[in-house]
C-alpha positions as CSV (number, residue, x, y, z in Angstrom):
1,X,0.0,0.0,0.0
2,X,2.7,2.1,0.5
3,X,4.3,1.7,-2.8
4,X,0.7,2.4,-4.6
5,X,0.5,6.1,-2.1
6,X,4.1,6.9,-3.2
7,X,3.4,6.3,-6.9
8,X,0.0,7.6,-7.2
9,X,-0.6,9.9,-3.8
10,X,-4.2,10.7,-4.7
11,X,-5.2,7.1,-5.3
12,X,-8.1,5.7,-2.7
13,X,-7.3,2.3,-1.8
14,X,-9.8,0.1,0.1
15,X,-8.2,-3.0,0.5
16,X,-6.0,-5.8,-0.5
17,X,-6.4,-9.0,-2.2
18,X,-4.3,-11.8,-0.9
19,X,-4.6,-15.4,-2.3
20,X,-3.0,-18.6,-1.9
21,X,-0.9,-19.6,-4.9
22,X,-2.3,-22.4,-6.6
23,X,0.3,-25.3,-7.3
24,X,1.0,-25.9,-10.9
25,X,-1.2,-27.9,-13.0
26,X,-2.1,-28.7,-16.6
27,X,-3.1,-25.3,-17.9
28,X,-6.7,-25.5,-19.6
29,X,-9.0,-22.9,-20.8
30,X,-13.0,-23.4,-20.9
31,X,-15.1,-20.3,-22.4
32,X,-18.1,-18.9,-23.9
33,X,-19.1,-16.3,-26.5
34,X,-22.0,-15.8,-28.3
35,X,-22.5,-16.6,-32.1
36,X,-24.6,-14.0,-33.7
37,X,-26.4,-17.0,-35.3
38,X,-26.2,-20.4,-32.7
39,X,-26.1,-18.5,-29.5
40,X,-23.6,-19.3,-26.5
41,X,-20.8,-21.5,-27.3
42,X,-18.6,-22.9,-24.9
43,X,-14.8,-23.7,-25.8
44,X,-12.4,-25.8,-24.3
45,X,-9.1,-26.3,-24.8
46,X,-5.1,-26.2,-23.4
47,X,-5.1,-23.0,-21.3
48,X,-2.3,-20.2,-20.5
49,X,0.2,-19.3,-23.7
50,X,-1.0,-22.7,-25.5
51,X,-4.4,-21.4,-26.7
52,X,-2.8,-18.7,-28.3
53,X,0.0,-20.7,-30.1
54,X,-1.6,-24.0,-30.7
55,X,-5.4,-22.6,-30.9
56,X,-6.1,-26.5,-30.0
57,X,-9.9,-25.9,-28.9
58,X,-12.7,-27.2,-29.5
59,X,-16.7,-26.2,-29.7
60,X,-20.2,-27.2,-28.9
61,X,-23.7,-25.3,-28.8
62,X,-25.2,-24.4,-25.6
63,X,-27.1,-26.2,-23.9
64,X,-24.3,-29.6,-23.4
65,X,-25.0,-33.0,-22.1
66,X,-22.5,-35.3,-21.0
67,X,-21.5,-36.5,-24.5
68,X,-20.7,-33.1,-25.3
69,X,-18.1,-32.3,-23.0
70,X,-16.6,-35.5,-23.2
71,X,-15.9,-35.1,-27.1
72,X,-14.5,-31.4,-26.2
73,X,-11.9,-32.8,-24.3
74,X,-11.4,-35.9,-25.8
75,X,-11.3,-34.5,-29.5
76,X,-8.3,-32.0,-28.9
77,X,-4.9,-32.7,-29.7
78,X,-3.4,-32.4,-26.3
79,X,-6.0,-34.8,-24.9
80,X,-2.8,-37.2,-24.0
81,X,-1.5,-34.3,-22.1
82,X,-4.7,-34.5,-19.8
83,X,-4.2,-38.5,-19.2
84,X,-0.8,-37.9,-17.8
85,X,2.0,-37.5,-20.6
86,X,5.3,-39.3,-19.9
87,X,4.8,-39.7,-16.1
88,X,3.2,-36.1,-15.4
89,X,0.2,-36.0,-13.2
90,X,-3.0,-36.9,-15.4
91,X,-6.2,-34.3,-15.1
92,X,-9.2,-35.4,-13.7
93,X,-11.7,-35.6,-17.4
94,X,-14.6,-36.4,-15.3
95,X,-14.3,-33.1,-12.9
96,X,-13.4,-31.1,-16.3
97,X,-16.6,-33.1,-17.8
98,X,-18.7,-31.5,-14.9
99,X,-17.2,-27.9,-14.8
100,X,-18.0,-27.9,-18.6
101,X,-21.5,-29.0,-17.7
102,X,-21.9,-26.3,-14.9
103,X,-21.2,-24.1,-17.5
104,X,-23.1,-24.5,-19.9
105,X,-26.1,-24.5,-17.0
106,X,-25.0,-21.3,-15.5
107,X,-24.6,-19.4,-19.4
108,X,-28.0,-21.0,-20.4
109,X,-30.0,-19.3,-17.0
110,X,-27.9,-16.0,-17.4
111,X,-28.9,-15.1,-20.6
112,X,-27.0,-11.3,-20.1
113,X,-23.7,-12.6,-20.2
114,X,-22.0,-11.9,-23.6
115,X,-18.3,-13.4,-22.9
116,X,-16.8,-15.7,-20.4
117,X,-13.7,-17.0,-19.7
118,X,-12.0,-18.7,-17.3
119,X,-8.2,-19.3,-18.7
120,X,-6.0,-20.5,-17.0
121,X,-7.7,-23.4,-15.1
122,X,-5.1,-25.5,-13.3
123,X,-6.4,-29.2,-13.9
124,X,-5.4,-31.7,-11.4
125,X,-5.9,-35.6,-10.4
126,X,-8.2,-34.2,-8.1
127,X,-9.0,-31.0,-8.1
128,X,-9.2,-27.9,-10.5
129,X,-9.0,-24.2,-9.7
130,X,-9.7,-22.2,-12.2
131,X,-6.9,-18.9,-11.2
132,X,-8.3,-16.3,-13.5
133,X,-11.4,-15.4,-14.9
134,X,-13.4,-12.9,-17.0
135,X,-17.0,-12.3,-17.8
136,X,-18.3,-9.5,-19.8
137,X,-22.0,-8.9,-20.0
138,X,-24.4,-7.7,-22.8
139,X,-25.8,-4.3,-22.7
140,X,-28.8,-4.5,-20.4
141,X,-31.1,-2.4,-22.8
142,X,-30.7,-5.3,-25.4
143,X,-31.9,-8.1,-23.0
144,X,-35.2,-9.3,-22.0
145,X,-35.5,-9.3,-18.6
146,X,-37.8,-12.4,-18.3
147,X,-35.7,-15.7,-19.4
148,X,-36.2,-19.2,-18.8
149,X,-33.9,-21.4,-19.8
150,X,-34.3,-23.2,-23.2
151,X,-33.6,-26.9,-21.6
152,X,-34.3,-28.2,-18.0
């Protein structure tokens, strides 16, 4: 805090974030945008810098079921990466399965959200923690405020 007041005296600060630092993992990615003409999509893929040099992802039409996000995952290149590539700690597919799942549940019931992310998610053998995350939401004015969700 006193670093921020010497470099920016005028600046109000409220409070501090401090987090645990998540132990590394495989870095995935899972998002959502929405196609002008299919509506939410949710990607999945290798997270961190291997999204944006690889662009291995893949792509499925909200709402999922279960087959759905297993073929995301399972249909990417670096899928042997996630079973546990030359002795490194596998990721567990059916938790990934889920949080893609959860998801697609959550973006089908919030209709006002326009762009999600969540990149990079540190996949484990038992556990996930997704250690960044961005949603951007569509201008109010342009949604209904009555929605149900297309699929129960």
């Amino acid at each position: 805090m006193n670093s921020v007041k010497q470099k920016e005296p005028g600046a109000q600060i409220w409070g501090v974030t401090v987090q645990k630092m998540a132990r590394p993992g495989i870095e995935v990615i899972i998002g959502m945008s929405k196609d002008p003409q299919f509506g939410p999509v949710l990607m999945f893929g290798l997270g961190g810098v291997f999204v944006e040099v690889l662009k291995d992802v893949s792509f499925r039409i909200v709402p999922l079921v279960r087959r759905d996000a297993s073929e995301m995952i399972t249909e990417i290149k670096g899928f042997p990466i996630l079973k546990g590539y030359r002795g490194q700690e596998p990721a567990n597919i059916p938790l990934l399965e889920k949080t893609l799942l959860k998801l697609s549940e959550f973006v089908d019931a919030n209709p006002e959200i326009k762009e999600l992310d969540m990149n990079p998610i540190f996949a484990y053998k038992d556990d996930a923690v997704a250690v960044d995350a961005r949603i951007i939401m569509e201008d109010l004015s342009e949604i209904s405020l009555v929605h149900e969700p297309k699929h129960k």
